[in-house]
C-alpha positions as CSV (number, residue, x, y, z in Angstrom):
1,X,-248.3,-69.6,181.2
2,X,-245.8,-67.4,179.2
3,X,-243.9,-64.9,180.3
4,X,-242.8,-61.8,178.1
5,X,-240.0,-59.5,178.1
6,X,-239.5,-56.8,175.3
7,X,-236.1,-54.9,174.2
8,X,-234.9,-52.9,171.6
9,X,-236.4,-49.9,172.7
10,X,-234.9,-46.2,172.1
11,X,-234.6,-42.9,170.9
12,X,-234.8,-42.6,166.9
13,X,-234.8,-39.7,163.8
14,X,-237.7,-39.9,162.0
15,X,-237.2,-42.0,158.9
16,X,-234.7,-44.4,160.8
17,X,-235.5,-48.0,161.5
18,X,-235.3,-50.0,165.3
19,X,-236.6,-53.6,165.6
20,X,-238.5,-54.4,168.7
21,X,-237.9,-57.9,170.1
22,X,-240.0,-59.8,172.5
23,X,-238.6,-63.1,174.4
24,X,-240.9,-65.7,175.7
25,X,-240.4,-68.1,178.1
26,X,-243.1,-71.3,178.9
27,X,-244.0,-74.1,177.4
28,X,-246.9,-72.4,175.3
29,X,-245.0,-70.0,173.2
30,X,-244.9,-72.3,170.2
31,X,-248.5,-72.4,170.5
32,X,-249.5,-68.4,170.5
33,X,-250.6,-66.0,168.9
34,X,-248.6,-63.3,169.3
35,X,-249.6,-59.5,169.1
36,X,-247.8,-56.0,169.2
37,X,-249.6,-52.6,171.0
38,X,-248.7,-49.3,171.5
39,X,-249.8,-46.4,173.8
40,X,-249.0,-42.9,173.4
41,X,-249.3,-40.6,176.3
42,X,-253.0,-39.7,177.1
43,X,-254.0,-42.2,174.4
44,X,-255.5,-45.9,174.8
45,X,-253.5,-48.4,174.1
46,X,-253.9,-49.4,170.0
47,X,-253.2,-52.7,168.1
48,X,-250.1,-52.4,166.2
49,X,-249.1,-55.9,164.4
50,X,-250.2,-59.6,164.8
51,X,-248.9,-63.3,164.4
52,X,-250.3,-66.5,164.0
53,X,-248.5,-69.7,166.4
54,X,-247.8,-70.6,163.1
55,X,-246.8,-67.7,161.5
56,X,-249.4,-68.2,158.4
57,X,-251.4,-65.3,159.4
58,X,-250.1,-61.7,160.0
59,X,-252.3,-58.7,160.9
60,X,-251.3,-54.6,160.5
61,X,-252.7,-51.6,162.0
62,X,-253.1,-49.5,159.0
63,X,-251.0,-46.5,160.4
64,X,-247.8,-48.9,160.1
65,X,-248.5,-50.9,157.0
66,X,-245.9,-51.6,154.5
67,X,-243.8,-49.7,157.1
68,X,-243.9,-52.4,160.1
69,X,-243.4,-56.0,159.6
70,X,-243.8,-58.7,162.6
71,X,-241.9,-62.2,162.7
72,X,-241.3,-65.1,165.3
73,X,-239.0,-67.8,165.7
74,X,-240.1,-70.5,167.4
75,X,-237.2,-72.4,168.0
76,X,-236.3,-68.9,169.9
77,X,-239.3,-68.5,171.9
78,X,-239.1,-65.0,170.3
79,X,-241.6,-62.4,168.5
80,X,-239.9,-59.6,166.5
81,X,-241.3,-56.3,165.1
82,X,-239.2,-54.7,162.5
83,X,-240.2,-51.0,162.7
84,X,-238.6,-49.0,159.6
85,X,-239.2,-45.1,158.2
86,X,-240.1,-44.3,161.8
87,X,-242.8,-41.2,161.9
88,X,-242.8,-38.8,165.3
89,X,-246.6,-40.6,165.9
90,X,-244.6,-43.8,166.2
91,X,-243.5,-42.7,169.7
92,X,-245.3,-44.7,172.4
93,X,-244.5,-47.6,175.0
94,X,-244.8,-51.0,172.7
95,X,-246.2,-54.0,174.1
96,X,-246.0,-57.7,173.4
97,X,-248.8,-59.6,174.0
98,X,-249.7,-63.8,174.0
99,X,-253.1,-64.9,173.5
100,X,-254.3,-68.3,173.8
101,X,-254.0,-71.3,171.8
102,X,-256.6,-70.6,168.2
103,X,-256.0,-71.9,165.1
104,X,-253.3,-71.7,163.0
105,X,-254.6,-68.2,160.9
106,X,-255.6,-67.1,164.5
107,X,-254.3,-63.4,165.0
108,X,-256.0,-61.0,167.2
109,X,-256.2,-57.6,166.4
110,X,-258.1,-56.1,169.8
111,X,-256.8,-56.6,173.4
112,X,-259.3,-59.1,174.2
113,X,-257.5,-61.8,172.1
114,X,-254.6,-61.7,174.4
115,X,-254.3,-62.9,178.0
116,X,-250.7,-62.1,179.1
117,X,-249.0,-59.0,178.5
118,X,-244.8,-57.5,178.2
119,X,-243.6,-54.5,180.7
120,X,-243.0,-52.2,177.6
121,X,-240.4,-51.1,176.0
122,X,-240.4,-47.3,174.7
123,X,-239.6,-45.8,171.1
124,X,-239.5,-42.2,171.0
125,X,-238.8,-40.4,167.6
126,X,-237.8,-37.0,166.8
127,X,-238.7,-35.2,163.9
């Protein structure tokens, strides 16, 4: 089982940047997919960037394309989201998520993929 804690969290302007991280711990990190939600006040929660255990296959909502980009170190036990030209819609609680072992293009885009979930960390931008 993996455990996930997020950081990196915060209050931004729109247009600056903030990178998101997300440390695992468990012996099955290497072996995850690895996913990033958000949810907005009143909203469901929405997909927001995925990763393959081997990092072959990523995945992007298309509200943060070209904007967001999400990475992982394995040797780290540790899932980043790079988060850059920040919009006041950015502003949510982000989640990390771990879904089970797939293959190695195996990234998840809907909440059913994954089966353990972060606290939250939350990014609030002004305009």
């Amino acid at each position: 089982q993996v455990q996930l804690t997020e950081s990196g969290g915060g209050l931004m302007q729109a247009g600056g940047s903030l990178r998101l991280s997300c440390a695992a711990s468990g012996r099955t990190f290497g072996t995850s997919p690895m996913g990033w939600f958000r949810q907005a006040p009143g909203k469901e929660r929405e997909f927001v960037a995925a990763i393959s255990w081997s990092a072959y296959n990523t995945a992007y909502a298309d509200s943060v394309k070209g904007r967001f980009t999400i990475s992982r170190d394995n040797a780290k036990n540790t899932v980043y989201l790079q988060m850059n030209s920040l919009k006041p819609e950015d502003t949510a609680v982000y989640y990390c998520a771990a879904g089970p072992l797939g293959s190695r293009w195996y990234a998840p885009r809907n909440v059913d993929g994954y089966d353990t979930w972060g606290q939250g960390t939350q990014v609030t931008v002004s305009s």
